[in-house]
N, C-alpha and C positions, 0 to 999 in steps of 0.2 A: 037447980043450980048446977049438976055435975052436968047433965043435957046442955046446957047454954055453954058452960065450958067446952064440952067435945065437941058439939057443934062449930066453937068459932075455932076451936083443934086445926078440926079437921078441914075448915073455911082455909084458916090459914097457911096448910099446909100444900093446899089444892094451887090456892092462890102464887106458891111459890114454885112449886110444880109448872105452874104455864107461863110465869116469870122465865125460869130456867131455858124453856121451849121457846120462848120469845129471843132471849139471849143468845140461843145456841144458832136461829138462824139466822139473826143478824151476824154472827163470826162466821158465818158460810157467805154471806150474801159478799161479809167486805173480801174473806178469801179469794171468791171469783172474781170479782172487781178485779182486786191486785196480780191475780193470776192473767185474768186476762190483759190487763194493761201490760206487764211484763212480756206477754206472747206478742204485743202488738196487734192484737186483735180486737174488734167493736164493740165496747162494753154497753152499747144504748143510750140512749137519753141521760146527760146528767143530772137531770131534774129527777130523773124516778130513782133512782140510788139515795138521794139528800133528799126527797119528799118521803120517801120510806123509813130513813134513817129519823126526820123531824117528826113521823108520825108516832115513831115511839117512842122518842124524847119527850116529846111535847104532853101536857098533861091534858090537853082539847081530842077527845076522839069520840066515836061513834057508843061506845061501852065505855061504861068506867073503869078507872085505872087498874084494879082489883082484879080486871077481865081484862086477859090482853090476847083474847082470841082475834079479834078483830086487825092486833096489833100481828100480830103471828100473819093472819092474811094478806096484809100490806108487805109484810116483807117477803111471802113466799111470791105473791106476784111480781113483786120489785126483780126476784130472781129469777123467775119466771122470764123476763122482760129480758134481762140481760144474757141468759143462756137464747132466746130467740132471736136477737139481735146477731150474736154469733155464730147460728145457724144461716142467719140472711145473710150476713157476712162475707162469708166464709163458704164460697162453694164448693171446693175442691177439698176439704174440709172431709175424714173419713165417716161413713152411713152409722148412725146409732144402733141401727138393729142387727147389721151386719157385722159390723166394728170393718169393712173392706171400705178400699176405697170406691168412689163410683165409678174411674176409671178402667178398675178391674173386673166389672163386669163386659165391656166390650172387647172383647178378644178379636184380633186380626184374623 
């Protein structure tokens, strides 16, 4: 009896654990949204933001609710999508690895 307690313990505690993770990227995914619409820059396809957002509202997905691994993936690619769309974008845009612009690699 004390084993089937801990067990669903520790079920549940895990469960709220990638609830949290789920949450947390979805308030990144809307942050970038809104940051980039504020810069005036390409936030991507409006479908993939609101299929992302409905994929974890919606109680229909690939794993049950319990597991929102799947859910976590959906919205890291949603993000995914929209930071590359800004990359397409956005040429003039400074180098990720450099943090330079690409300008300032051709010197007169």
């Amino acid at each position: 009896m004390e084993s089937t307690t801990a067990l669903l313990t520790v079920a549940a505690v895990l469960a709220a654990a990638v609830l949290a993770a789920a949450v947390a990227v979805l308030v990144r995914l809307v942050r970038t949204r809104r940051e980039l619409r504020r810069a005036g820059l390409p936030t991507g396809p409006r479908w993939v933001f609101w299929g992302a957002v409905l994929y974890l509202v919606l109680p229909a997905d690939l794993l049950p609710d319990p597991v929102y691994l799947d859910d976590i993936g959906v919205l890291l690619l949603a993000l995914r999508t929209m930071r590359g769309s800004l990359d397409a974008g956005a040429p003039s845009a400074p180098s990720r690895r450099s943090g330079r612009h690409p300008v300032d690699d051709y010197a007169p």
